[in-house]
N, C-alpha and C positions, 0 to 999 in steps of 0.2 A: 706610109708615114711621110712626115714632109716638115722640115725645119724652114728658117725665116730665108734660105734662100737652095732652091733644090730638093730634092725629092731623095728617100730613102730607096735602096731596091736592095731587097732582101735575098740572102743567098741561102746556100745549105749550111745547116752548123748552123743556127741561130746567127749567123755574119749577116751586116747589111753596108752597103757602101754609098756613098754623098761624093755626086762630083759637083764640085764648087767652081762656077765660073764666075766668080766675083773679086773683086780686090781684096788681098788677105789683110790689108789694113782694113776693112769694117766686117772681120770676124769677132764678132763678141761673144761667141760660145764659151764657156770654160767647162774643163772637165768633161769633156763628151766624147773624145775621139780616142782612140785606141793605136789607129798608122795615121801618117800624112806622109803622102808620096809628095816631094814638093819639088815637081818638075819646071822650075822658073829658069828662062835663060840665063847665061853667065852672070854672076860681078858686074862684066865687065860691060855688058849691053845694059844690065837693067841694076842697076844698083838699089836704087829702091826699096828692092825685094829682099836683100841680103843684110837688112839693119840689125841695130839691137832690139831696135822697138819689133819688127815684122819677127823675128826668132821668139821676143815676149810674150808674141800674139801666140804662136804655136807652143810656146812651151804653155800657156795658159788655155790651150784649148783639147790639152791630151790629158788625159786621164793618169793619173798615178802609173810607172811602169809602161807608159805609152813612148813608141816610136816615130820618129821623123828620119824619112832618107831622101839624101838626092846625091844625085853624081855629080854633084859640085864638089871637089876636095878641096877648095884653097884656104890657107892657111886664115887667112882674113875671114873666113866663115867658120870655119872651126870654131877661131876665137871669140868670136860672135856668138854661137851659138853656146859655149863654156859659161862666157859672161852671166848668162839668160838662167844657167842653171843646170842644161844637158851635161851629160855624160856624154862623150862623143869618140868614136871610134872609125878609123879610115878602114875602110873592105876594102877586096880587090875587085874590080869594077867589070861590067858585061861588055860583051868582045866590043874593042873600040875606046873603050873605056880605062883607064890604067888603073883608077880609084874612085871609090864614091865614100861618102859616109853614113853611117849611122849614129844619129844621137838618141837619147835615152832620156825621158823626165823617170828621177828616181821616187820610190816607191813611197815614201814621206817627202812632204812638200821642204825643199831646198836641199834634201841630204841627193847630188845624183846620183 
């Protein structure tokens, strides 16, 4: 399978994963993803990356009940990503790490 940028690879369990090496501002997908691992540097290096618009883009490209994590906890992404519609919860994060989050698009469109 292969979408408009990257190639599907199919796992067991009917699971397939898309690595996207493209700007996540010209993701136009909606509805199609299920995780997004969104391992972008800090804030504080790429700002960019951590808007309301870029959060839009992910909350509009996961599927109902769909996950976004990264080990960014700061407070300013949090609320970024609350804005956008996530459900968002701080985990305790991998060795190294103190915190990461998870946000959540909830299972009806705007209710998180």
């Amino acid at each position: 399978m292969t979408g408009a940028h990257g190639i599907w690879h199919p796992l067991m369990g009917g699971l397939a994963f898309r690595l996207l090496r493209q700007p996540v501002q010209d993701l136009q997908e909606e509805a199609c993803y299920d995780l997004v691992y969104f391992d972008a540097f800090a804030p504080r290096s790429q700002p960019e990356l951590w808007t309301d618009a870029v959060m839009g883009i992910m909350y509009r490209a996961l599927r109902p009940g769909g996950v976004l994590v990264t080990y960014c906890a700061k407070g300013e992404v949090r609320r970024a990503m609350k804005r956008v519609g996530f459900a968002v919860e701080r985990l305790k994060g991998p060795p190294g790490k103190q915190e990461m989050m998870r946000a959540t698009k909830g299972w009806i469109d705007g209710y998180p």
